[in-house]
VOPAGU-2260 file (C-alpha; in pm, 1 decimal, decimal comma):
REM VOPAGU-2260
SITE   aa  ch    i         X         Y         Z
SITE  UNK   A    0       0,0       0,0       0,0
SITE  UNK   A    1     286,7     248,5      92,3
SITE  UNK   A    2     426,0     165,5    -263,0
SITE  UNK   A    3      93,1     305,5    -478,9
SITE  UNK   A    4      36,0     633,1    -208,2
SITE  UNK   A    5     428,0     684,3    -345,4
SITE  UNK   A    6     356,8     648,9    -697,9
SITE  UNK   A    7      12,3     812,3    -695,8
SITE  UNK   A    8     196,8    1110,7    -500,4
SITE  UNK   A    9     467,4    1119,3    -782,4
SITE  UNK   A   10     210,6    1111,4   -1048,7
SITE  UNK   A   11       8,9    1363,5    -945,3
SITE  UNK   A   12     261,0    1655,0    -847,0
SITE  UNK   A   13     463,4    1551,0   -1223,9
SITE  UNK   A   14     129,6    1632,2   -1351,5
SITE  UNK   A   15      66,0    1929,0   -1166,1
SITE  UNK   A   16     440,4    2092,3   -1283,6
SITE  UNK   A   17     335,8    1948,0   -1661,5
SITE  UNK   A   18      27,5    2138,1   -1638,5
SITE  UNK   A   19     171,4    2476,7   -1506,8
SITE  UNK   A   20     420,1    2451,1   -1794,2
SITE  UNK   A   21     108,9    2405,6   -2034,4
SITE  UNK   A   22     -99,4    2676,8   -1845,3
SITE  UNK   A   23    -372,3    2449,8   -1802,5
SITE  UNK   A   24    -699,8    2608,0   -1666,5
SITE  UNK   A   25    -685,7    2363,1   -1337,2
SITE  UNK   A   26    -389,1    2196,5   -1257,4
SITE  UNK   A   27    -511,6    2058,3    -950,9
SITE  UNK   A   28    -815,5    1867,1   -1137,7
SITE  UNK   A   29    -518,1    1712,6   -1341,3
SITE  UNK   A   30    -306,6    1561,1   -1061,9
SITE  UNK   A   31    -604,9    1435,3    -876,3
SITE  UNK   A   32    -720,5    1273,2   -1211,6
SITE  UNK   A   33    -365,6    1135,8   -1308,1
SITE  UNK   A   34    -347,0    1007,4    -904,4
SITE  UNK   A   35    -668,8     826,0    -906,2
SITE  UNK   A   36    -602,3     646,0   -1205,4
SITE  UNK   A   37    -282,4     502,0   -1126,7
SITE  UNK   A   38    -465,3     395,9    -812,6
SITE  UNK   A   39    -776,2     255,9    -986,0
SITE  UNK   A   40    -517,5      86,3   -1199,4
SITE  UNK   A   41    -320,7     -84,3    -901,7
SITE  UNK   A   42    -594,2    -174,5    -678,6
SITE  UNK   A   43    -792,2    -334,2   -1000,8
SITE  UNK   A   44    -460,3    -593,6   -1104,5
SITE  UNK   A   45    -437,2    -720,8    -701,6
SITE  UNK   A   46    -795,3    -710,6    -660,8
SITE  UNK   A   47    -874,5    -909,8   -1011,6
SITE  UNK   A   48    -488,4   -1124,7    -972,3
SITE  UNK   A   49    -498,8   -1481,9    -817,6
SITE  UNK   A   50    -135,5   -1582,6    -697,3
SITE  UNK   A   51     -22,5   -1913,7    -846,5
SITE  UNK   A   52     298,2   -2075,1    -670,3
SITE  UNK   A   53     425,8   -2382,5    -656,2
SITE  UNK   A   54     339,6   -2669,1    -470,5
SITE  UNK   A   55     569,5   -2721,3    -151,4
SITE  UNK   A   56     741,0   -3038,2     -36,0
SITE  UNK   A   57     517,1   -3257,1      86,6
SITE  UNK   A   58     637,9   -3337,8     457,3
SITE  UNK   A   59     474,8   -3591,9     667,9
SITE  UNK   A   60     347,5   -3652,9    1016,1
SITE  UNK   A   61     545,2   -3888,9    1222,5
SITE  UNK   A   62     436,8   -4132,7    1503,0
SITE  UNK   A   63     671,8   -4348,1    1760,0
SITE  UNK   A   64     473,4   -4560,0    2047,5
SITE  UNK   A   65     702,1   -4611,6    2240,5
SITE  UNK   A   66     774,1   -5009,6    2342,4
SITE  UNK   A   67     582,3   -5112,8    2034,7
SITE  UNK   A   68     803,9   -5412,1    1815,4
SITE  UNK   A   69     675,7   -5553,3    1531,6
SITE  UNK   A   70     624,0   -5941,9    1544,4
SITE  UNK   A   71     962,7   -6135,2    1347,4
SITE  UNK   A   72     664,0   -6340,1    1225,5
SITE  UNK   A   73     591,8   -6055,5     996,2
SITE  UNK   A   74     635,1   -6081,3     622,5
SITE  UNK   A   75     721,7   -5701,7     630,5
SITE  UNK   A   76     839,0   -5463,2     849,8
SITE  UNK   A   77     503,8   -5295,9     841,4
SITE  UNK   A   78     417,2   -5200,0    1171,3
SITE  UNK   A   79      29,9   -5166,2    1181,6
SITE  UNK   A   80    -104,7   -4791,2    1236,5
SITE  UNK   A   81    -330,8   -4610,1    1054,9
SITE  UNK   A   82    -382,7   -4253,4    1047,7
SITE  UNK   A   83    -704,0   -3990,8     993,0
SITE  UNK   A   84    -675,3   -3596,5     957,4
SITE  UNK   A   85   -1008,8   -3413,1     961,0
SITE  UNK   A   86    -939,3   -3060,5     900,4
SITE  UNK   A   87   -1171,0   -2775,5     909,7
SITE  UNK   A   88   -1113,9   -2471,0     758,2
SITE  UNK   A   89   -1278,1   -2156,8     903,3
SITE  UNK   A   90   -1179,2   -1850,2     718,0
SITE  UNK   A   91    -850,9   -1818,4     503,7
SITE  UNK   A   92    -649,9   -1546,3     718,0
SITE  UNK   A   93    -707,4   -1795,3     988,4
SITE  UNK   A   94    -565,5   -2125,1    1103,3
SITE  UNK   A   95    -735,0   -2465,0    1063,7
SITE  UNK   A   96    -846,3   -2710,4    1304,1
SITE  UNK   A   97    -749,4   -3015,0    1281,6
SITE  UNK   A   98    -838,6   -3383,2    1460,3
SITE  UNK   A   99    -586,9   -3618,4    1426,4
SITE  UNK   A  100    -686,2   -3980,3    1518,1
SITE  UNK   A  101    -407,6   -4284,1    1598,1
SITE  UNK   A  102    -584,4   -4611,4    1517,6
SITE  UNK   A  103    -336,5   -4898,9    1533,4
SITE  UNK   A  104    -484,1   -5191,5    1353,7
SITE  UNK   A  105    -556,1   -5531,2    1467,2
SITE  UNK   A  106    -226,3   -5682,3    1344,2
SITE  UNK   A  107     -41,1   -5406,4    1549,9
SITE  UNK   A  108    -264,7   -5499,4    1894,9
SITE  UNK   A  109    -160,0   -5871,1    1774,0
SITE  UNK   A  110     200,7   -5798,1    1834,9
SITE  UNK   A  111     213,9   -5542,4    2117,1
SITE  UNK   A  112    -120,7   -5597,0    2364,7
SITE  UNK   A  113     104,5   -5756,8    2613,0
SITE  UNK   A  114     405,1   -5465,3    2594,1
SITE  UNK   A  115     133,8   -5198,1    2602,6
SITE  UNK   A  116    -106,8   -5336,4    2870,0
SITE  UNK   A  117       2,1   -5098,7    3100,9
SITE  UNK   A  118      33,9   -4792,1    2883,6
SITE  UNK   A  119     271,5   -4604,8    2655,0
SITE  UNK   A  120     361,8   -4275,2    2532,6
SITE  UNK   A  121     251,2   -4163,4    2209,7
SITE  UNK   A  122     478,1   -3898,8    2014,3
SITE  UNK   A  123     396,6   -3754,8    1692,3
SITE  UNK   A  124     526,7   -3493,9    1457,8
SITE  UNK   A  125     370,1   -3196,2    1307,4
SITE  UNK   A  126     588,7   -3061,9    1023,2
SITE  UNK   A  127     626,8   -2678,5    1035,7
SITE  UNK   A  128     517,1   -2527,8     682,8
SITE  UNK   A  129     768,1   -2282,4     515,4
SITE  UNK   A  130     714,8   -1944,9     707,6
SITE  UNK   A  131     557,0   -2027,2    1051,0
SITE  UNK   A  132     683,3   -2102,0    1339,9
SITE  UNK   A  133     699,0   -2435,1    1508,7
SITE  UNK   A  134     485,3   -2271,9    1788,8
SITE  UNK   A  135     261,8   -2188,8    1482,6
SITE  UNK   A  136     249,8   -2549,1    1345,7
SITE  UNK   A  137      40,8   -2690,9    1588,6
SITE  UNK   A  138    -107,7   -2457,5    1901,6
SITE  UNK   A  139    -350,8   -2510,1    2166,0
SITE  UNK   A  140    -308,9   -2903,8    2153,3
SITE  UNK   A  141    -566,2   -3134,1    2329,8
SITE  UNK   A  142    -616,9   -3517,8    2365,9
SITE  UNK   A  143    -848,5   -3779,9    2445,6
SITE  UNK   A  144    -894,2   -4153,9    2365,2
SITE  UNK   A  145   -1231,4   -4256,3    2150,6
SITE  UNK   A  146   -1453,7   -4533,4    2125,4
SITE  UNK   A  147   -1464,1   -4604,5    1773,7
SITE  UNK   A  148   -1227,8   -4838,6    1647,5
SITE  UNK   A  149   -1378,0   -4747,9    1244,5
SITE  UNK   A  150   -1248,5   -4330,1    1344,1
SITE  UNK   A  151    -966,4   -4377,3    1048,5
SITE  UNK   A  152   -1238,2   -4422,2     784,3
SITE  UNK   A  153   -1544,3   -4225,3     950,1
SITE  UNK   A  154   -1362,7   -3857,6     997,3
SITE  UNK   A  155   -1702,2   -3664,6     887,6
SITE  UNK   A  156   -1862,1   -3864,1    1244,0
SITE  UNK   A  157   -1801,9   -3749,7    1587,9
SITE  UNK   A  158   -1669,3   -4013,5    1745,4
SITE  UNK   A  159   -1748,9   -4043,4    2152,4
SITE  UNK   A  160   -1458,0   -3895,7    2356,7
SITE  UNK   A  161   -1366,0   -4142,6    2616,9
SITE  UNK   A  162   -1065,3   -4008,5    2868,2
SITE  UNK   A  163    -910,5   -3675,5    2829,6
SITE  UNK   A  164    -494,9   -3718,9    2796,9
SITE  UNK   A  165    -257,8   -3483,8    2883,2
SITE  UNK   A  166     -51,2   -3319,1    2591,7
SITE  UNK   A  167     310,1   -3213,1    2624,5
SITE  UNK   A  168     424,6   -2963,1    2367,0
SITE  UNK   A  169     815,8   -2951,6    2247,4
SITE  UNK   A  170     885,9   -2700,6    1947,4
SITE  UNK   A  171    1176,5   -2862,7    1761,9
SITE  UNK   A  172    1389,6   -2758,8    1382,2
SITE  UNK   A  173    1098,8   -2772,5    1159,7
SITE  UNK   A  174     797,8   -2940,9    1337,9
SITE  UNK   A  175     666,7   -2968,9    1672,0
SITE  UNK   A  176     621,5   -3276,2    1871,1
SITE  UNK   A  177     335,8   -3411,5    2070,7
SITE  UNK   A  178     353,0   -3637,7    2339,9
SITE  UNK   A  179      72,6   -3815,8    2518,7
SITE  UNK   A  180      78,6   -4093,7    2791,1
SITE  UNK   A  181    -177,4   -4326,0    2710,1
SITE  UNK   A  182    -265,7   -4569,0    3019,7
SITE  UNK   A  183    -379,2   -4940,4    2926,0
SITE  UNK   A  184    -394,7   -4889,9    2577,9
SITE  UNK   A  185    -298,5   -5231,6    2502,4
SITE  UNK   A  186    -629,8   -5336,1    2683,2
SITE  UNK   A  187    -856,8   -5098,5    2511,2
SITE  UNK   A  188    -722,4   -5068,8    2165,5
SITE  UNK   A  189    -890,4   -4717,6    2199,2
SITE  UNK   A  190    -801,7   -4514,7    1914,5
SITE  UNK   A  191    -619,2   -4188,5    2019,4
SITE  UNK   A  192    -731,3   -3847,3    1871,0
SITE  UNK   A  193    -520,1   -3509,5    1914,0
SITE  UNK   A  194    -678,1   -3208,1    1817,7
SITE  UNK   A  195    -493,6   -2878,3    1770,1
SITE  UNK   A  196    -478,3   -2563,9    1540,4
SITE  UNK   A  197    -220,1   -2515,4    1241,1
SITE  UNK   A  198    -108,5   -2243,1    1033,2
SITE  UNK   A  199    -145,0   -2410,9     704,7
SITE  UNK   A  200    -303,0   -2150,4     490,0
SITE  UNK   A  201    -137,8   -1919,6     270,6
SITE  UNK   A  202    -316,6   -1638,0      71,4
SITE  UNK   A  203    -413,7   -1671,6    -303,2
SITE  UNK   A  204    -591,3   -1353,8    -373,1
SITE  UNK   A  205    -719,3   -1036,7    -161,3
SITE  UNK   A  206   -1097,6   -1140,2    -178,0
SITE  UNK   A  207   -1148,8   -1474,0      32,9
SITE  UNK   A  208    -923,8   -1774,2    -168,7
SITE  UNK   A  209    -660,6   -1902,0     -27,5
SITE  UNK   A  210    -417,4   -2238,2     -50,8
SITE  UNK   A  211    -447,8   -2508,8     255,2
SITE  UNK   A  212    -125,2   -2691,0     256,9
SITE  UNK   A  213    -178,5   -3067,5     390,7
SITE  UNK   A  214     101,9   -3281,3     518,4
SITE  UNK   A  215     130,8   -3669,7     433,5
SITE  UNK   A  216      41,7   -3891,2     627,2
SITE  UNK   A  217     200,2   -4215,5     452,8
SITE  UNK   A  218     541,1   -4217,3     285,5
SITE  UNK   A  219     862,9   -4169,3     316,0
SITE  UNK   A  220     849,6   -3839,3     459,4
SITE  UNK   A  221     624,9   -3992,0     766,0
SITE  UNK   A  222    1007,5   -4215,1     817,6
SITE  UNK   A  223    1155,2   -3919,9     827,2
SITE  UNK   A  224     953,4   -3752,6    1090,8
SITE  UNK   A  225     913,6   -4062,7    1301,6
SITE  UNK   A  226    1312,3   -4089,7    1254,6
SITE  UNK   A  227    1333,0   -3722,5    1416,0
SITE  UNK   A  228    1129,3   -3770,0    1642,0
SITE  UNK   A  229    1377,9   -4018,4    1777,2
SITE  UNK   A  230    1646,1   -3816,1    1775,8
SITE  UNK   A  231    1799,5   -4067,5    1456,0
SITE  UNK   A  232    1766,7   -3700,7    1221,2
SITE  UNK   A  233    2089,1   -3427,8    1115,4
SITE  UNK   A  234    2025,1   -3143,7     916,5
SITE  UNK   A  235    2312,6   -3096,3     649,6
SITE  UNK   A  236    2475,8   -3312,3     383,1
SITE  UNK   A  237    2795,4   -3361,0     550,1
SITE  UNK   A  238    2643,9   -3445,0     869,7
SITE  UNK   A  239    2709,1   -3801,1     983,2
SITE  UNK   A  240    2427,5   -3999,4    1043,6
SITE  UNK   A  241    2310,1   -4120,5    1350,4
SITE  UNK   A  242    2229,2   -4502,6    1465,7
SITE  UNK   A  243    2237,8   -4801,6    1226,6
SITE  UNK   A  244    2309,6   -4698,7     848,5
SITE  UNK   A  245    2075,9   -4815,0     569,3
SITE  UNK   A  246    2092,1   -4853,9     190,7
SITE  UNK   A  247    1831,0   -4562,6     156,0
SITE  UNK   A  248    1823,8   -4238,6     302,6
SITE  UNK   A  249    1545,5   -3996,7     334,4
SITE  UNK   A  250    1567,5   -3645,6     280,9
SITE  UNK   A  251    1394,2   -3308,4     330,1
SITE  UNK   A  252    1478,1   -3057,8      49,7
SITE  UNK   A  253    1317,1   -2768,5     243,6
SITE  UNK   A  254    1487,2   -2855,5     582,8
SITE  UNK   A  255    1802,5   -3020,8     523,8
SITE  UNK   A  256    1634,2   -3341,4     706,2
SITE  UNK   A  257    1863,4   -3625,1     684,5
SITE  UNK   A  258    1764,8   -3985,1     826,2
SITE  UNK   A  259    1872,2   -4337,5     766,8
SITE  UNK   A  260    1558,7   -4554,5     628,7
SITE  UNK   A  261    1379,3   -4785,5     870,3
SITE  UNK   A  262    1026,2   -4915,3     760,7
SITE  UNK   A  263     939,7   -4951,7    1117,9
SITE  UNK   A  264     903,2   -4549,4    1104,8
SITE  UNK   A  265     692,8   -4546,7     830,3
SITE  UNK   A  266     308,9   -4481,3     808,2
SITE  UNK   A  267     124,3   -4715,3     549,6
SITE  UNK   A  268    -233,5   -4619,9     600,6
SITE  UNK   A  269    -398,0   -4280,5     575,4
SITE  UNK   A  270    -695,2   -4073,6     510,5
SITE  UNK   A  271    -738,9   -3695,1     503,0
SITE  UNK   A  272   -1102,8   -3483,8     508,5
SITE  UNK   A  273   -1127,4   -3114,4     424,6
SITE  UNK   A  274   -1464,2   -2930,4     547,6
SITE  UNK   A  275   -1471,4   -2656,3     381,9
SITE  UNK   A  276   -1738,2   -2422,1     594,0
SITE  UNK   A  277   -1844,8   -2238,8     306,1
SITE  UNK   A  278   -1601,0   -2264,5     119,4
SITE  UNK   A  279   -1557,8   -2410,6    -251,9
SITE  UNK   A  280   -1247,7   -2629,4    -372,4
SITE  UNK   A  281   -1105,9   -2515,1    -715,3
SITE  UNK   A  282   -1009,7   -2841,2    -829,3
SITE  UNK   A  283    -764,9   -2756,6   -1134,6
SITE  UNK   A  284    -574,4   -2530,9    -880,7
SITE  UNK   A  285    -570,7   -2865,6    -665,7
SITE  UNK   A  286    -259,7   -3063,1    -597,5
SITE  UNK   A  287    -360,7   -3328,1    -609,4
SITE  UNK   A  288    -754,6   -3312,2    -653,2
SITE  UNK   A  289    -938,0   -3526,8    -400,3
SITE  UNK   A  290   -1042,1   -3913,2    -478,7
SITE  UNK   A  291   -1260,2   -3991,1    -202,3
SITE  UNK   A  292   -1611,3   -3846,1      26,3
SITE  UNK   A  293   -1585,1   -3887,9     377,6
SITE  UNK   A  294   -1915,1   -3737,9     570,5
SITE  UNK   A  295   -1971,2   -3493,5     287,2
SITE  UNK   A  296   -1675,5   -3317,4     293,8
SITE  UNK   A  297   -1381,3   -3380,5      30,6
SITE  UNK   A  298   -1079,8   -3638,8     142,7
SITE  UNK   A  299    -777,0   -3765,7      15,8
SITE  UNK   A  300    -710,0   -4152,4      89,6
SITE  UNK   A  301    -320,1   -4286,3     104,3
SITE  UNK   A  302    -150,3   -4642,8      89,8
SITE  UNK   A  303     238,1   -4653,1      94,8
SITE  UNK   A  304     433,0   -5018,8     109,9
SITE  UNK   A  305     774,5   -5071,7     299,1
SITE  UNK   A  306    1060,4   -5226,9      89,4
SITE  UNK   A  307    1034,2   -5607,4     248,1
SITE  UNK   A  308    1380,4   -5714,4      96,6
SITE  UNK   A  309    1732,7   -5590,5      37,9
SITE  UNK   A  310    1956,7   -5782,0    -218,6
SITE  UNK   A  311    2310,5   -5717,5    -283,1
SITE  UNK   A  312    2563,0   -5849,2    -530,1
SITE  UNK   A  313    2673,1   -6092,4    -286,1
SITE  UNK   A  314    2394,9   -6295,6    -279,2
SITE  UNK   A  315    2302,2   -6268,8    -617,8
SITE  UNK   A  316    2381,1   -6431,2    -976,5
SITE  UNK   A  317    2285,8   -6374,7   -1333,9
SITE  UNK   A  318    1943,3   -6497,0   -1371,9
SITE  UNK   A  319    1793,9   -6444,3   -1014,9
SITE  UNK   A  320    1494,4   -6323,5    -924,6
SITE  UNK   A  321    1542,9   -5935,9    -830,9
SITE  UNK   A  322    1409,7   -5849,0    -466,5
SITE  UNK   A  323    1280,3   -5496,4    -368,7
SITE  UNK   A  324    1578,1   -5320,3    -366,1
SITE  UNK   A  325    1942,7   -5391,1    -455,3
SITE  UNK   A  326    2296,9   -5234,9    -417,6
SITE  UNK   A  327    2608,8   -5306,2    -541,6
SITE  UNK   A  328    3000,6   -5369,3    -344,5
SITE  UNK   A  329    3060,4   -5002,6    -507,9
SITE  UNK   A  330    2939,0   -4793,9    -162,4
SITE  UNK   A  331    2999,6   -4444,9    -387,9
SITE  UNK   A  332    2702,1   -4541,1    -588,1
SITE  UNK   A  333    2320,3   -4571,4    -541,2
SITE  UNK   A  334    2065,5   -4866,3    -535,5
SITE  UNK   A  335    1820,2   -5003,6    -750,5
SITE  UNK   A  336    1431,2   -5098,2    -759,1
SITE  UNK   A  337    1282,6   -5415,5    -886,9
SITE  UNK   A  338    1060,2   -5406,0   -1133,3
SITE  UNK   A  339     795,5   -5479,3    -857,7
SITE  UNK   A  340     860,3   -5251,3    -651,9
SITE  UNK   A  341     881,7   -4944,4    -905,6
SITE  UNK   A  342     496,5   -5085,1    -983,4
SITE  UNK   A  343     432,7   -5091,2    -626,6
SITE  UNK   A  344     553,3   -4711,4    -603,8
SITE  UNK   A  345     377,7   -4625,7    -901,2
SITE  UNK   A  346      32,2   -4762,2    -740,6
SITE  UNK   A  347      69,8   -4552,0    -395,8
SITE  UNK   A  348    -145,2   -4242,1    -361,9
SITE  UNK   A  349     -63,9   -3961,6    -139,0
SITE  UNK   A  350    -296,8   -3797,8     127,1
SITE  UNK   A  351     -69,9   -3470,4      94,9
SITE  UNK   A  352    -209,0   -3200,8    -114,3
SITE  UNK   A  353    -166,3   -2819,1    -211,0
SITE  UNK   A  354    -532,5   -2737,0    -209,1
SITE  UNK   A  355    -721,9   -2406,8    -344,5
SITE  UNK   A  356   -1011,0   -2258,1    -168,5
SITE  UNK   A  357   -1222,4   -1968,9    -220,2
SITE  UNK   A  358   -1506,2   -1810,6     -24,7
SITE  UNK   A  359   -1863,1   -1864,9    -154,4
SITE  UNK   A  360   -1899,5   -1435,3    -140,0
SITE  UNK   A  361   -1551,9   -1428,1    -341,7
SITE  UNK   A  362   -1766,9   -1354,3    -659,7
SITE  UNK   A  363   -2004,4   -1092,5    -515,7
SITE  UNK   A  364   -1718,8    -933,0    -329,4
SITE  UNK   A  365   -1501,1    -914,8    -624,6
SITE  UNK   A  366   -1753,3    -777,8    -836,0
SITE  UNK   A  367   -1880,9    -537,8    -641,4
SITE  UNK   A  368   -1511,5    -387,8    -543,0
SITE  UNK   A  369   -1400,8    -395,2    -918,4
SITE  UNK   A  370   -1745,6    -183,9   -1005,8
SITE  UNK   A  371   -1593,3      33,9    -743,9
SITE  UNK   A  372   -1249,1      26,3    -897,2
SITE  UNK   A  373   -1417,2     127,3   -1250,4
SITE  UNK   A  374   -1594,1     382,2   -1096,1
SITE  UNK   A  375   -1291,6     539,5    -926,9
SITE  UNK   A  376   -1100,7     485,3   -1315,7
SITE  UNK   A  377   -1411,9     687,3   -1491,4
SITE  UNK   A  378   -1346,3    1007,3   -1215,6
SITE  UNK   A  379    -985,4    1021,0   -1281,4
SITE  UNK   A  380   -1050,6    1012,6   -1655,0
SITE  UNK   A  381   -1281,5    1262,5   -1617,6
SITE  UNK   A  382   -1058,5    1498,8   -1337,0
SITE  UNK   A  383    -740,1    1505,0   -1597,6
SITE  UNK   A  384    -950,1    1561,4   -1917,9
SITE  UNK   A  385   -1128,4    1851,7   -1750,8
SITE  UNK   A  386    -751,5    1965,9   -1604,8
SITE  UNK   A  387    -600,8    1958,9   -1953,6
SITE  UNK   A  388    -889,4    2182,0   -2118,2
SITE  UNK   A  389    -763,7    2528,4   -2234,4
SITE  UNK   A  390   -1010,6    2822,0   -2098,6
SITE  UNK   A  391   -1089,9    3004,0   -2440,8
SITE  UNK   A  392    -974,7    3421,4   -2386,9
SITE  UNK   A  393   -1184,0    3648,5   -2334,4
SITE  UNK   A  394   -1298,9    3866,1   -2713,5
SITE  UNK   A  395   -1069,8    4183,6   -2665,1
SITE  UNK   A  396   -1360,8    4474,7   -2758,6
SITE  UNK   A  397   -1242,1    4741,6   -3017,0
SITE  UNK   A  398   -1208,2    5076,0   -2912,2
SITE  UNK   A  399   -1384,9    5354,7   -3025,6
């Protein structure tokens, strides 16, 4: 705003000298006119302009219970928990609200019922968007366990709130972590659902749209988070990394996040819901559009598989069937998928997306402010024409 009061100011007293030189009949009606244009002018291109950026990264939640092993029984390292995101946003210059819901599944309760009998603590990271604050990320934080064991595909129902837990707040490089102690969890199989406000919204235009920007909650990046949230995460290239070292190594552009892969850390199961309140989704701004309808609202469903099996060239010869991933004796280089897993990869769907919303008013308002904007265009056409007319002189009479 300071920039245009600059500009109009230069404008009008340029015009003002211009029209003393040209011995206009107003030169005040010019400036005025020449100022109000430039104006009408600026405010119509950021009223009328949309902002199209990018997509950013797409970071992921993490989750460690802590004392939870996954059964050597196991064809994969999967290690059973499910996640659900219901997200409602209010008004786009304000945060969301979001309910986050825990539900291990039955092949999880399987292997850990007897370790978590007596209760566990339940961490989970919130991954700070670009440009807020880890404070900002995830604020006024509040727990309870449910009674529904379907909460991971019901997120449009209320599900009943059983026992209110305790939440422990810890802002850390890039997200903010979460801990709850859950007591007897391995003899309720409760599901767990944190809810808490997060600045995910960035602006799109002046008049009501705006983007939502929703982590993922399966993926790589959810190893990544789980891996920081136990302390096995560096930030920087050259930084050595912690614990035991793995083939593949997951990375955060926008951070510098550095972890060694474990598919114990990763999330497999996820589903996200948007209500809108009032708002409208532009799907073609949408990344990615939504596949699913929980409860009404829009939602975004996710799948990711863990590697199961690491070849190398020692145990390998021409001929052999390939196994998920393989390396060579050549440490310098990089590994390489099988053909099944590259299908596999190809298959997931993400629950992470870059979503555009507008106000249902963001039609009304915009046309009523750019009728404005015309109208303030038409009197500065009309102040610097009637600045730039020549008075006609006076008849001289003749004397007699």
């Amino acid at each position: 705003m300071t920039t245009i009061v600059i500009i109009a100011l230069v404008a009008a007293v340029t015009s003002v000298f211009l029209s003393l030189r040209m011995r206009t009949s107003d030169p005040a009606r010019l400036g005025i006119g020449v100022a109000l244009i430039v104006t009408a002018v600026w405010l119509g291109s950021r009223l009328a302009g949309v902002e199209v950026t990018q997509p950013p990264e797409q970071r992921g939640i993490g989750v460690h219970i802590q004392g939870a092993r996954v059964s050597a029984g196991r064809a994969s390292d999967d290690r059973g928990i499910a996640l659900s995101m219901a997200v409602r946003a209010t008004a786009c210059d304000e945060p969301v609200d979001v309910e986050l819901t825990v539900a291990p599944t039955a092949e999880f309760w399987i292997d850990n019922e007897g370790r978590l009998g007596d209760g566990t603590t339940l961490r989970i990271a919130i991954p700070t968007p670009a440009g807020t604050s880890p404070e900002e990320a995830a604020s006024d934080a509040r727990g309870w366990t449910i009674d529904d064991g379907l909460a991971p595909f019901s997120s449009g129902v209320t599900a009943k709130k059983v026992a209110e837990l305790d939440v422990a707040t810890e802002a850390d490089q890039a997200a903010t972590f979460l801990s709850l102690t859950v007591p007897t969890w391995g003899r309720t199989l409760n599901p767990v659902l944190v809810a808490f406000r997060a600045d995910w919204t960035t602006r799109r235009s002046y008049l009501g749209s705006c983007y939502v920007t929703l982590p993922s909650l399966t993926g790589l990046q959810t190893a990544l988070s789980t891996a920081q949230l136990r302390g096995k995460a560096v930030i920087g290239a050259d930084a050595e990394l912690p614990g035991r070292k793995s083939l593949i190594v997951v990375t955060s552009r926008s951070t510098g996040l550095r972890a060694s892969y474990r598919a114990k850390d990763e999330v497999t199961r996820g589903v996200t819901s948007l209500d809108l309140e009032g708002h409208t989704l532009d799907e073609g701004a949408t990344l990615p559009a939504p596949d699913a309808n929980l409860g009404g609202v829009p939602a975004w469903t996710c799948r990711s598989t863990p590697p199961e099996k690491l070849t190398s060239v020692f145990t390998t010869a021409p001929g052999d069937p390939a196994e998920d991933v393989y390396s060579t004796l050549d440490t310098s280089g990089t590994v390489a998928l099988s053909d099944a897993r590259m299908a596999e990869l190809l298959d997931q769907r993400t629950c992470a997306s870059y979503v555009a919303i507008e106000s249902s008013a963001a039609g009304i308002r915009r046309d009523l402010l750019l009728m404005g904007v015309g109208a303030l265009f038409a009197g500065g056409i009309e102040l610097t024409l009637s600045g730039l007319h020549r008075p006609r002189r006076p008849a001289v009479s003749g004397s007699r």
